[in-house]
MOPAC internal coordinates of N, CA, C and O (Angstrom, degrees):
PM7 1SCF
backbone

  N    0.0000 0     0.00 0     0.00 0    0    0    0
  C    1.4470 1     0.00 0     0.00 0    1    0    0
  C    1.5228 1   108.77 1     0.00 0    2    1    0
  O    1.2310 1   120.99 1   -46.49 1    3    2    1
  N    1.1437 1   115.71 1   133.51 1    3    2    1
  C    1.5040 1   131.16 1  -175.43 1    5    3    2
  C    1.6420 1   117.14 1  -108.40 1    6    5    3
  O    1.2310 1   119.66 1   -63.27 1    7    6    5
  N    1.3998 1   118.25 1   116.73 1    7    6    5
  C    1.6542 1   131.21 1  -161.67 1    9    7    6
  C    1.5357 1    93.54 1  -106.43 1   10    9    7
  O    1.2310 1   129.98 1   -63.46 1   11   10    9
  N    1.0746 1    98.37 1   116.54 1   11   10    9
  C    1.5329 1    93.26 1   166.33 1   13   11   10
  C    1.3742 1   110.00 1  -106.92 1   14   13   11
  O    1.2310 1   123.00 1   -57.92 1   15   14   13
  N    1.1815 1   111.87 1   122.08 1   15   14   13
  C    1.3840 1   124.91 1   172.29 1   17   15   14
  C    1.9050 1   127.48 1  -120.63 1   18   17   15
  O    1.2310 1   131.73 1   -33.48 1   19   18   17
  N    1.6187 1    94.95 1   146.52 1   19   18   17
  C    1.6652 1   105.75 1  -145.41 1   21   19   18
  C    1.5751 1    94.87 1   -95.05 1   22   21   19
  O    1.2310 1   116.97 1   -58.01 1   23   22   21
  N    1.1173 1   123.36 1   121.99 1   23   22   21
  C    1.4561 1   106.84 1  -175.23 1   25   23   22
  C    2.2554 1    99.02 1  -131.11 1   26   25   23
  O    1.2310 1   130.48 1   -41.43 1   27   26   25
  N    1.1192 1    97.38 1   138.57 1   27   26   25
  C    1.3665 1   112.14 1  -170.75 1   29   27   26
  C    1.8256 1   117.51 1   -68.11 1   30   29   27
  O    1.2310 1   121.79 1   -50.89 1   31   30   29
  N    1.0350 1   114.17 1   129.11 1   31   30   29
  C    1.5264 1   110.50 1  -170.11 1   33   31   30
  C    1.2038 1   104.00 1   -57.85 1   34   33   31
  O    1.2310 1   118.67 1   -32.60 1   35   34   33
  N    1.8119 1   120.14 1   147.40 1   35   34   33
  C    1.0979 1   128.29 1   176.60 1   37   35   34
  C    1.5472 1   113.75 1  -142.27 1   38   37   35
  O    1.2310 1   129.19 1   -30.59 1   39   38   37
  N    1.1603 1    99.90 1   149.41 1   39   38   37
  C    1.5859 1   128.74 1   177.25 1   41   39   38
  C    1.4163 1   119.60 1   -80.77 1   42   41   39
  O    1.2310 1   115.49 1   -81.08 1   43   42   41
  N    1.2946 1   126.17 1    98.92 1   43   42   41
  C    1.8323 1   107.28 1  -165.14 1   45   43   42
  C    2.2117 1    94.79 1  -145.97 1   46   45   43
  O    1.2310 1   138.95 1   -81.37 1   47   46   45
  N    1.5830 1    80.87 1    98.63 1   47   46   45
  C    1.6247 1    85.14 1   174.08 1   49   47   46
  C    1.5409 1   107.55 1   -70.26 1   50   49   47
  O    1.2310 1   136.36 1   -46.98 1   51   50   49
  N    1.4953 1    85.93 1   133.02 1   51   50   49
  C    2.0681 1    98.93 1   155.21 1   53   51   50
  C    1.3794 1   115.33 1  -131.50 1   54   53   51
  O    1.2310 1   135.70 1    -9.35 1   55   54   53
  N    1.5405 1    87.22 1   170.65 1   55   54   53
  C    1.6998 1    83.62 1  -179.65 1   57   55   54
  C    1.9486 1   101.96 1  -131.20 1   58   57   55
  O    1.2310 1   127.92 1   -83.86 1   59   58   57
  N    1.4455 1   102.35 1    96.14 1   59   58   57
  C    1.3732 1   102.91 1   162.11 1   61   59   58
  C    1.9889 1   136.15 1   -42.79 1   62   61   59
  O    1.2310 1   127.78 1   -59.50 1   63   62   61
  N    1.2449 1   102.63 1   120.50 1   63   62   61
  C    1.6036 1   105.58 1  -179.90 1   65   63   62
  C    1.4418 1   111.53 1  -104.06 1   66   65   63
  O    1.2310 1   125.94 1   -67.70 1   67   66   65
  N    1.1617 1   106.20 1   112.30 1   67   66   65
  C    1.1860 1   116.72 1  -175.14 1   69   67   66
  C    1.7743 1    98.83 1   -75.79 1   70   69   67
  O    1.2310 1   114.98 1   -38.03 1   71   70   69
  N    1.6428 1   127.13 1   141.97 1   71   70   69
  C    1.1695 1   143.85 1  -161.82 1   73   71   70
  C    1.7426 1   108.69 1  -114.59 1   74   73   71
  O    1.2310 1   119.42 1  -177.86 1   75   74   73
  N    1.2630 1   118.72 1     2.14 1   75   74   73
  C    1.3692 1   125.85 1  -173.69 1   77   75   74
  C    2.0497 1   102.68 1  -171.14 1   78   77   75
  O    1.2310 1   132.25 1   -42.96 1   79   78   77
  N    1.3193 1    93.95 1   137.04 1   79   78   77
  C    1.3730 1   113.06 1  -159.62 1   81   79   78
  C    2.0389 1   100.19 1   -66.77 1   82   81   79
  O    1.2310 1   127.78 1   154.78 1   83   82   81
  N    1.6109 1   102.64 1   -25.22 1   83   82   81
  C    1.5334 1   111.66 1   173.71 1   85   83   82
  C    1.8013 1   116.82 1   -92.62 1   86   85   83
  O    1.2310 1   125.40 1   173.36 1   87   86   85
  N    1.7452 1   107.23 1    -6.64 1   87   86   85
  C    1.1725 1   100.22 1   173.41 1   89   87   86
  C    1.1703 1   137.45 1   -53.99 1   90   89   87
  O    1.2310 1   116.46 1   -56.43 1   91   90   89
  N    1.5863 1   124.34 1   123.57 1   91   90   89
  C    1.5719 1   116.51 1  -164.03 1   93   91   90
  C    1.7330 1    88.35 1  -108.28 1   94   93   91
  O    1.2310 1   130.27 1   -35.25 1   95   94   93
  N    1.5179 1    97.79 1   144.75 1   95   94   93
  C    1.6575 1    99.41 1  -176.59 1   97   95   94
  C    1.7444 1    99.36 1  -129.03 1   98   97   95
  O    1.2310 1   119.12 1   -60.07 1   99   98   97
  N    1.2728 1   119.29 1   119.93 1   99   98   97
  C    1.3437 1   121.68 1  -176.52 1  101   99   98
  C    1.6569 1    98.98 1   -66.45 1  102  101   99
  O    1.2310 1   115.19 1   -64.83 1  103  102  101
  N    1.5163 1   126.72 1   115.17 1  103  102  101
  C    1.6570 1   102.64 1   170.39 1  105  103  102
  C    0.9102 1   113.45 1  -101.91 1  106  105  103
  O    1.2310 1   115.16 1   176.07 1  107  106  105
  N    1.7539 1   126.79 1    -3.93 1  107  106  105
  C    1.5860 1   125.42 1   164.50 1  109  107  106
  C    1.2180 1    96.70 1   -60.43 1  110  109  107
  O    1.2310 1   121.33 1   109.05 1  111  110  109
  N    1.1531 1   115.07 1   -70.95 1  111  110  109
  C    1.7970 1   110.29 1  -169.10 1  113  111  110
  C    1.5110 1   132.22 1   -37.61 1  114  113  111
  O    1.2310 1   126.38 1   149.05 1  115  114  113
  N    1.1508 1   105.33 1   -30.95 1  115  114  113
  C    1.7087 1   130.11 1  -169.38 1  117  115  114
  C    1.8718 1    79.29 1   -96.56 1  118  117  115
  O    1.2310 1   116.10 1   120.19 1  119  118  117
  N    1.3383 1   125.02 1   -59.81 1  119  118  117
  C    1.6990 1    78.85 1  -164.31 1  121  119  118
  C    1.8008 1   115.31 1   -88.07 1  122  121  119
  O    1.2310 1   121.40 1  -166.21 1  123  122  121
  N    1.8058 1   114.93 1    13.79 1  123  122  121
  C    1.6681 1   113.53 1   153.01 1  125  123  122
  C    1.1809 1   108.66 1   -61.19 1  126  125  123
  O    1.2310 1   113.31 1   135.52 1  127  126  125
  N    1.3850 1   130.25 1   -44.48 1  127  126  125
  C    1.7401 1   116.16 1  -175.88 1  129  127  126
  C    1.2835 1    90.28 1   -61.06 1  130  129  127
  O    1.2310 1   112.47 1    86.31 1  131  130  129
  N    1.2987 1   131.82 1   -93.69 1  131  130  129
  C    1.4003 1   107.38 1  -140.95 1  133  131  130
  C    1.4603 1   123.53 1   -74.49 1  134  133  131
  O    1.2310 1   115.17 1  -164.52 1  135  134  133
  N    1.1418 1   126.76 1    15.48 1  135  134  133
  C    2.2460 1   133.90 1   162.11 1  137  135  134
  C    1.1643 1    80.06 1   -68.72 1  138  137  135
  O    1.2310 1   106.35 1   123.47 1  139  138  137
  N    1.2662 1   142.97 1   -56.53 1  139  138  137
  C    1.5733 1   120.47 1  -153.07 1  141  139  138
  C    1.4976 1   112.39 1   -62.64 1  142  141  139
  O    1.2310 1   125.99 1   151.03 1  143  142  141
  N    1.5263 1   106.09 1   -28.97 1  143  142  141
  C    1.4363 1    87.69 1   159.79 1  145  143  142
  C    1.4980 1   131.85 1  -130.76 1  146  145  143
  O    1.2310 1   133.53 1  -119.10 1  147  146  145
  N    1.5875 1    91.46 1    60.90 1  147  146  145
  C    1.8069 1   105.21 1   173.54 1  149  147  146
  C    1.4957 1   125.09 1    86.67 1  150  149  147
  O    1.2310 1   121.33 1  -178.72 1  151  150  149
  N    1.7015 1   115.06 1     1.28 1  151  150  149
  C    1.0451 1   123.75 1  -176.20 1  153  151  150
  C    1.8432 1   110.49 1  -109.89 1  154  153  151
  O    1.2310 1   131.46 1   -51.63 1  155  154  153
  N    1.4856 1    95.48 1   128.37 1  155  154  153
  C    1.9267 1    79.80 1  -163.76 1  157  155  154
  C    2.0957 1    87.18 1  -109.28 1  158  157  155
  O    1.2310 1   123.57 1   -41.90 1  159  158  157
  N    0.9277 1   110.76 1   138.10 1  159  158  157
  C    1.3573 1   109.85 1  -173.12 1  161  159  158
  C    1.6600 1    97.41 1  -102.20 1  162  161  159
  O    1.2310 1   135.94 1   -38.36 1  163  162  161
  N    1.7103 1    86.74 1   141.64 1  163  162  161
  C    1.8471 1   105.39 1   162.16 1  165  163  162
  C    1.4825 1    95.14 1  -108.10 1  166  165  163
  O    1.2310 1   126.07 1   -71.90 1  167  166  165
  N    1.5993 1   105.94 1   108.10 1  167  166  165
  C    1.7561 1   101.27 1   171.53 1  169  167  166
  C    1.4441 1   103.59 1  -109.51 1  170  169  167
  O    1.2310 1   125.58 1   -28.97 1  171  170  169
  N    1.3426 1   106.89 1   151.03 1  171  170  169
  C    1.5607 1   111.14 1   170.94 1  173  171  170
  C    1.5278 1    98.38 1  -129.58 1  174  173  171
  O    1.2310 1   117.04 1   -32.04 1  175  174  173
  N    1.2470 1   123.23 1   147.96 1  175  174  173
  C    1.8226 1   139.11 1  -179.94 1  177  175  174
  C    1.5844 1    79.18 1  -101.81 1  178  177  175
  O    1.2310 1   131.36 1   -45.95 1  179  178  177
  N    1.4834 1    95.67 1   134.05 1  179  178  177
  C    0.8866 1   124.66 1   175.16 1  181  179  178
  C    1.8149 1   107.97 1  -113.97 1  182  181  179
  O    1.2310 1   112.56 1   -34.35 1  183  182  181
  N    1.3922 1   131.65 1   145.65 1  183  182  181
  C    1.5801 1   140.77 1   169.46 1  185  183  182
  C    2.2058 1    91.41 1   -31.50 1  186  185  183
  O    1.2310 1   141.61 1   -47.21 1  187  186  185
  N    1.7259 1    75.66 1   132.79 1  187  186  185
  C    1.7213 1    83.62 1   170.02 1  189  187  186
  C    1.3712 1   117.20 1   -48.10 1  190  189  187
  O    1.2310 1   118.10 1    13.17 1  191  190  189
  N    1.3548 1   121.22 1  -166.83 1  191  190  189
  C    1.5279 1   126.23 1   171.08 1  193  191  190
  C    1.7667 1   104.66 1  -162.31 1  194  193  191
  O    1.2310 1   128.65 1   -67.36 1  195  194  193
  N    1.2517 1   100.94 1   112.64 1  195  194  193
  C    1.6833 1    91.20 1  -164.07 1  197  195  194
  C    1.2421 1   118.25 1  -106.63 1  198  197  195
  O    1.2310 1   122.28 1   -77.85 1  199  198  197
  N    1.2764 1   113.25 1   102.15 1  199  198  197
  C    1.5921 1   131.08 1  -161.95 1  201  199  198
  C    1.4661 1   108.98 1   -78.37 1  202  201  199
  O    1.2310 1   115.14 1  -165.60 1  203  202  201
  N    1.0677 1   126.83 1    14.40 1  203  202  201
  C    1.6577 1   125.49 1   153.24 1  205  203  202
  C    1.7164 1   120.38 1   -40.03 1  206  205  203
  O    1.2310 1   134.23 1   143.85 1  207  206  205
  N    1.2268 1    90.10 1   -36.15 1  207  206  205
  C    1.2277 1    91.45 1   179.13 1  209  207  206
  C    1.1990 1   138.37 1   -84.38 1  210  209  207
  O    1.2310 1   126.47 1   154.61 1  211  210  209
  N    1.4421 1   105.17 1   -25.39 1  211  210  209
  C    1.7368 1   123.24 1   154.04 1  213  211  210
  C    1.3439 1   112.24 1   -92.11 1  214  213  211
  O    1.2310 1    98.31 1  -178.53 1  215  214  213
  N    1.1277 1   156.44 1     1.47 1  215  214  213
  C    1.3959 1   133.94 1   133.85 1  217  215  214
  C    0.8934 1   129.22 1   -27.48 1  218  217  215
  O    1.2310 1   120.01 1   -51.21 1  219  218  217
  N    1.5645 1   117.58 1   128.79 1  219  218  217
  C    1.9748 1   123.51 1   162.56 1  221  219  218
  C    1.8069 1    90.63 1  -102.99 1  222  221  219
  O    1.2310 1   137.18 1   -41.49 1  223  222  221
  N    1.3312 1    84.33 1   138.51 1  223  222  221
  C    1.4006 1   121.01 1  -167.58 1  225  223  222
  C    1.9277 1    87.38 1  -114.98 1  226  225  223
  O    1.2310 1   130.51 1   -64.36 1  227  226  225
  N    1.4141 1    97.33 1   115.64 1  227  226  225
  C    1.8684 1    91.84 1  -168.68 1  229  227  226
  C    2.1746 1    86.78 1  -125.81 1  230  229  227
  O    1.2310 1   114.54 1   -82.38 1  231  230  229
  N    1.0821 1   127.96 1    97.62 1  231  230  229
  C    1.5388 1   129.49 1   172.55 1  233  231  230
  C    1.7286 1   104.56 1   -65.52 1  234  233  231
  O    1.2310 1   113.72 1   152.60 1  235  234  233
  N    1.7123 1   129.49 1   -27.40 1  235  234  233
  C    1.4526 1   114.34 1   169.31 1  237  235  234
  C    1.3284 1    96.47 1  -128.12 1  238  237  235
  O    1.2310 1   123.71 1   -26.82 1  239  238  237
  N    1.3325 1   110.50 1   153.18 1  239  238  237
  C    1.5555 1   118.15 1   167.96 1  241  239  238
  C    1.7122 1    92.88 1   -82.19 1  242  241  239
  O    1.2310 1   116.11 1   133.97 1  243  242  241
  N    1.1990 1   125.00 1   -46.03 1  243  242  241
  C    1.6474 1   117.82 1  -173.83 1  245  243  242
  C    1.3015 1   123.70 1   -21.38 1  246  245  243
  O    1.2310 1   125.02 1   144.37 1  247  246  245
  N    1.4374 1   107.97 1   -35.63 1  247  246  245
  C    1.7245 1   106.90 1  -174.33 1  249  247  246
  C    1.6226 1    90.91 1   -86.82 1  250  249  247
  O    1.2310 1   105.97 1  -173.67 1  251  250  249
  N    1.1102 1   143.65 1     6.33 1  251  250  249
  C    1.0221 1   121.69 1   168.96 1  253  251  250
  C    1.8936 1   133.23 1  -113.35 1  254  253  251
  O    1.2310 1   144.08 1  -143.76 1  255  254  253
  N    1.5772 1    70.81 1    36.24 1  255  254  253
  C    2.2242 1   100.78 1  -153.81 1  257  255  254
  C    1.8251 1    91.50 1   -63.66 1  258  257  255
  O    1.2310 1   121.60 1   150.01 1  259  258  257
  N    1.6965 1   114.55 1   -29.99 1  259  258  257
  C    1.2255 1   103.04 1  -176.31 1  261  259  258
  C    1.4920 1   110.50 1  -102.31 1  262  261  259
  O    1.2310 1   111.22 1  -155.84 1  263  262  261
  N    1.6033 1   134.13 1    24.16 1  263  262  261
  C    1.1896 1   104.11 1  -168.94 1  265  263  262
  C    1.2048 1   107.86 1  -113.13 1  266  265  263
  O    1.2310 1   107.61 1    43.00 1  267  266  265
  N    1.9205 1   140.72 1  -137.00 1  267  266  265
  C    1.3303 1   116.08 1  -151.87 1  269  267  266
  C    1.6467 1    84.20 1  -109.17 1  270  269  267
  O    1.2310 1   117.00 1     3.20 1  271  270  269
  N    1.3748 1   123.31 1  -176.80 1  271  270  269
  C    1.2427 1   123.84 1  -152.92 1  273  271  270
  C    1.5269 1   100.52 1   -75.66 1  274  273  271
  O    1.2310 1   112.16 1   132.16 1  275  274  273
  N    1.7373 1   132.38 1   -47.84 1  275  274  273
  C    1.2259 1   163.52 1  -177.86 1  277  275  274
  C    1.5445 1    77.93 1   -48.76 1  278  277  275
  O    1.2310 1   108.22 1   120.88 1  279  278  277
  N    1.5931 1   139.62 1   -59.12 1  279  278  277
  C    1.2478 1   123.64 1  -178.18 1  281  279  278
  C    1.2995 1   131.93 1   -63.34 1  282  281  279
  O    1.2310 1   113.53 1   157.53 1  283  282  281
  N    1.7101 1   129.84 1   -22.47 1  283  282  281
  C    1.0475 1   148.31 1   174.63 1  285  283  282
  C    1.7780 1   111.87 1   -83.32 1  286  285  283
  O    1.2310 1   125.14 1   154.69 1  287  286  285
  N    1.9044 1   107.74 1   -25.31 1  287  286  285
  C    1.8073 1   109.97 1   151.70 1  289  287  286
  C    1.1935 1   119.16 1   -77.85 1  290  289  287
  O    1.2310 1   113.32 1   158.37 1  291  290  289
  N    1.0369 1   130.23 1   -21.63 1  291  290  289
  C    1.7390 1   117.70 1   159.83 1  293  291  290
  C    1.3644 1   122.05 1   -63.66 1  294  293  291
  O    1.2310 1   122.37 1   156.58 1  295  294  293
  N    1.6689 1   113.07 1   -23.42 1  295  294  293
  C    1.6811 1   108.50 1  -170.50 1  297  295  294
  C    1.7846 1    83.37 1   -73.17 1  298  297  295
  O    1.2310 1   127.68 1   132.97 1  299  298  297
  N    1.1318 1   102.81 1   -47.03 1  299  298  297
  C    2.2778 1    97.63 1  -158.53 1  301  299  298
  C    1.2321 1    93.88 1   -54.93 1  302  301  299
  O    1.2310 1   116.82 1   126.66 1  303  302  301
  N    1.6430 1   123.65 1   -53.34 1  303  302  301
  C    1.8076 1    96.26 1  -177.82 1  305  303  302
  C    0.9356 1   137.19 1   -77.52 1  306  305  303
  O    1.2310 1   116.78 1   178.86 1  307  306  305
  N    1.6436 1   123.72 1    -1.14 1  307  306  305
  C    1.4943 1   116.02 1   152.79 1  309  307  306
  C    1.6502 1   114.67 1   -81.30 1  310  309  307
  O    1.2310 1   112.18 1  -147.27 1  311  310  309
  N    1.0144 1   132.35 1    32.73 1  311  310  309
  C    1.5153 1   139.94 1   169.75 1  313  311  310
  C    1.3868 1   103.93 1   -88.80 1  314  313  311
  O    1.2310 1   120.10 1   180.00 1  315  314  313

Protein backbone atom coordinates (compact mmCIF):
# COMPACT_ATOMS: atom_id res chain seq x y z
CA UNK A 1 0.00 0.00 0.00
CA UNK A 2 1.27 3.35 -1.10
CA UNK A 3 0.68 6.75 1.32
CA UNK A 4 1.09 9.61 -0.34
CA UNK A 5 2.09 12.22 1.71
CA UNK A 6 2.10 16.20 1.13
CA UNK A 7 4.94 17.77 2.73
CA UNK A 8 5.51 21.72 2.60
CA UNK A 9 8.58 23.27 0.87
CA UNK A 10 11.43 24.04 3.00
CA UNK A 11 14.35 26.22 3.42
CA UNK A 12 17.28 24.41 5.30
CA UNK A 13 20.79 26.21 5.24
CA UNK A 14 24.07 24.10 5.30
CA UNK A 15 27.35 24.61 5.22
CA UNK A 16 29.42 22.12 3.10
CA UNK A 17 33.17 21.10 4.31
CA UNK A 18 35.16 20.49 1.85
CA UNK A 19 37.79 17.41 3.01
CA UNK A 20 40.67 18.17 0.46
CA UNK A 21 42.04 21.59 -0.56
CA UNK A 22 41.32 20.27 -4.59
CA UNK A 23 37.84 19.07 -3.64
CA UNK A 24 35.38 20.21 -6.26
CA UNK A 25 31.73 20.04 -4.86
CA UNK A 26 28.91 20.40 -7.51
CA UNK A 27 26.29 22.70 -5.35
CA UNK A 28 23.87 22.96 -8.26
CA UNK A 29 23.77 19.36 -8.32
CA UNK A 30 23.51 18.69 -4.57
CA UNK A 31 20.74 21.26 -4.27
CA UNK A 32 18.63 19.27 -7.67
CA UNK A 33 18.53 16.22 -5.38
CA UNK A 34 16.96 17.67 -2.78
CA UNK A 35 14.09 20.41 -4.93
CA UNK A 36 12.88 17.20 -6.05
CA UNK A 37 11.72 16.81 -2.87
CA UNK A 38 10.69 20.33 -1.66
CA UNK A 39 13.81 21.25 0.03
CA UNK A 40 15.56 24.38 -1.56
CA UNK A 41 19.07 24.61 0.06
CA UNK A 42 21.13 27.81 1.28
CA UNK A 43 24.69 26.18 1.01
CA UNK A 44 27.74 27.98 1.93
CA UNK A 45 31.54 26.17 1.32
CA UNK A 46 33.05 26.52 4.05
CA UNK A 47 37.52 26.58 4.34
CA UNK A 48 38.69 22.89 3.53
CA UNK A 49 39.51 20.56 6.44
CA UNK A 50 42.31 18.17 5.70
CA UNK A 51 41.79 14.87 7.16
CA UNK A 52 45.20 13.37 6.38
CA UNK A 53 45.73 13.59 9.53
CA UNK A 54 42.96 11.58 10.97
CA UNK A 55 43.07 8.80 8.65
CA UNK A 56 43.85 5.11 9.67
CA UNK A 57 45.75 3.81 7.01
CA UNK A 58 44.93 -0.18 7.73
CA UNK A 59 47.52 -2.38 4.84
CA UNK A 60 45.52 -5.92 6.29
CA UNK A 61 42.05 -6.20 7.32
CA UNK A 62 43.37 -9.61 9.18
CA UNK A 63 44.35 -7.81 12.28
CA UNK A 64 41.06 -6.70 12.39
CA UNK A 65 39.37 -10.43 12.21
CA UNK A 66 38.27 -9.66 15.93
CA UNK A 67 36.96 -6.23 15.97
CA UNK A 68 33.33 -4.75 15.69
CA UNK A 69 31.86 -4.97 12.21
CA UNK A 70 31.98 -0.81 11.59
CA UNK A 71 35.82 -1.80 12.21
CA UNK A 72 36.19 -4.38 9.50
CA UNK A 73 34.17 -1.18 7.06
CA UNK A 74 36.94 1.00 7.55
CA UNK A 75 39.58 -1.70 6.42
CA UNK A 76 37.36 -1.96 2.71
CA UNK A 77 37.47 1.81 2.43
CA UNK A 78 40.91 2.27 2.85
CA UNK A 79 41.49 -0.38 -0.02
Amino acid sequence: MFNLIHLSPKTAKVTLIPTAENLTIDVEKVKAIYSKVGVTLDITLAVPFDIVHYTVFIKSSSILSQDRPCDKNLSMIQR
